[in-house]
N, C-alpha and C positions, 0 to 999 in steps of 0.2 A: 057918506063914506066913499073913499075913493079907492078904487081897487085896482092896482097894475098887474097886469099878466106879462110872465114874458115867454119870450118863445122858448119852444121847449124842444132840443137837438137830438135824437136818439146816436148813440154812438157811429164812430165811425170806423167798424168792425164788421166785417160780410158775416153772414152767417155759417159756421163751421171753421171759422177761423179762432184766435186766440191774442188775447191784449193782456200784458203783463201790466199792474201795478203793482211795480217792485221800492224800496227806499235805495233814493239813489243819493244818499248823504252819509257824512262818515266813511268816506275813504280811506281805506288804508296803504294801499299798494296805488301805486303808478308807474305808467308805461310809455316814456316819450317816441314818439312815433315822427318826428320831425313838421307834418303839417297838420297832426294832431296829438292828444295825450291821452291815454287809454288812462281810466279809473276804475278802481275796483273795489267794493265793502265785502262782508261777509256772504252777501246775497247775490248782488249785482255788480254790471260792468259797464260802463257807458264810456265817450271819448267825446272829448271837448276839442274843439276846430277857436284857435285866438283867431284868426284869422277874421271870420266870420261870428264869435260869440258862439255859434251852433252846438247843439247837443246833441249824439246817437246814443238810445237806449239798447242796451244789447243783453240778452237774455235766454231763459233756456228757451223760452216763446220766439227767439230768434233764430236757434239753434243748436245753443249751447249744453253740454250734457250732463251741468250739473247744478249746484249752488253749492256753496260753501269753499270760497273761494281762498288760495292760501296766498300766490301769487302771480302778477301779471309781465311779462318781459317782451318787449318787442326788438324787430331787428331790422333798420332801414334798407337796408341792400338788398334782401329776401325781402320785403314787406310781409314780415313773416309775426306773431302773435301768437304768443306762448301762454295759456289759462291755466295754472296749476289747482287742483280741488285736493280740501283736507283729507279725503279719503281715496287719494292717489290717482284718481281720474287725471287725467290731459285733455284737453283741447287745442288744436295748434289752429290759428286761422291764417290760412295763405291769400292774400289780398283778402277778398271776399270770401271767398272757401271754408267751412268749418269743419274740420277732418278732427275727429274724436280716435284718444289713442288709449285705450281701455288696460291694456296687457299691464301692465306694473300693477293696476287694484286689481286685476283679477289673476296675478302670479302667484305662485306656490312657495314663493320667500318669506320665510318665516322673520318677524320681527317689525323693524321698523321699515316700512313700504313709501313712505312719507316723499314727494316731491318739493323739495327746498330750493331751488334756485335752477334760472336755464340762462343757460349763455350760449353764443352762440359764432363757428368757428367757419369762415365760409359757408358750406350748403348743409353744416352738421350745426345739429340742438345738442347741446350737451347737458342733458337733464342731472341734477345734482340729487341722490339720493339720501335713505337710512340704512342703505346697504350699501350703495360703492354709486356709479354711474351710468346713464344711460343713452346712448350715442343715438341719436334719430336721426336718418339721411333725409332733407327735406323735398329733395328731386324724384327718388324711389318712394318715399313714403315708408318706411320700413326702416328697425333697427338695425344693424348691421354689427352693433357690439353692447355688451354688459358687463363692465368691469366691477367686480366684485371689490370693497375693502375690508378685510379682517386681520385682527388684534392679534397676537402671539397666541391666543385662546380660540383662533378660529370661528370668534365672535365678529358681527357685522360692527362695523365703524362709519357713524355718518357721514357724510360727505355736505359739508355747507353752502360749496357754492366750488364754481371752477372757471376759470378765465383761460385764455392760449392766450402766448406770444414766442415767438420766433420756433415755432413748430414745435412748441407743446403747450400739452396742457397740462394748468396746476389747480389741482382739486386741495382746496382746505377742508380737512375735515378732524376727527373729533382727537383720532391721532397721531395729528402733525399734517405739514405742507407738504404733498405727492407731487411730482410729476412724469410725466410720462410722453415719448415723442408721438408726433402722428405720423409717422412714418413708420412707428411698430406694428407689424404686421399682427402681433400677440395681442 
């Protein structure tokens, strides 16, 4: 009988640390980042480098503060990294930085709290709501506005997604096309 042994590797994890095995297949969202592409499933988020083939695993084991991911948006000029979670968590990663922006899941707005889309207008995230929008200053760290949108019934109106150009911004949402200058002080 011939018997082969092979070597046997014990992980390469220190002790009191943490190694995700997450499914990192089935992507739904993508995030072009210019010298890479952020990917994202309902669990995880990793980015693909063409350049080199390479893959980064990225996870709440990396830092991240949640799973259940809705969507991902990135922003070349800020090197900035937008994580939207189904239950209204943020995460923004500035280069390497993973700065968690909790306040929307944990606000007292009744209804739809939902984070739908972030775009991105100089040094502001314009977070696209189920109530109206949400202006994040990415230098401060800190909101600095909440635009509410409600119906003739004072009902909230989703906001799908919102783009700027030529100093405004236009929010599509479930009421029609808004827009608004950034130079309104209101």
């Amino acid at each position: 009988a011939l018997l082969l042994l092979k070597g046997v590797f014990a992980q390469n994890v220190p002790i009191g640390s943490w190694h995700s095995h997450l499914p990192y297949n089935g992507t739904y969202v993508l995030a072009d980042a210019g010298d890479k592409i952020y990917c994202g499933n309902e669990i995880s988020v990793f980015s693909y480098s063409p350049e080199d083939n390479s893959f980064d695993r990225l996870s709440t084991a990396a830092g991240f503060s949640e799973v259940g991911i809705r969507d991902l948006q990135y922003d070349i000029p800020s090197k900035t990294l937008v994580i939207t979670y189904t239950n209204s968590n943020v995460d923004f990663v500035f280069d390497q930085d993973i700065y968690n922006y909790p306040f929307i899941k944990e606000s007292a707005i009744n209804g739809d709290k939902n984070v739908y889309h972030a775009s991105f207008s100089g040094d502001t995230i314009i977070l696209s709501c189920g109530f109206g929008v949400v202006l994040f200053d990415i230098a401060k760290r800190e909101s600095p506005a909440t635009i509410f949108f409600t119906d003739a019934d004072a009902a909230n109106m989703k906001v799908n997604a919102t783009t700027t150009l030529n100093e405004f911004i236009y929010a599509a949402s479930t009421g029609g096309l808004y827009a608004i200058s950034t130079s309104d002080v209101n």
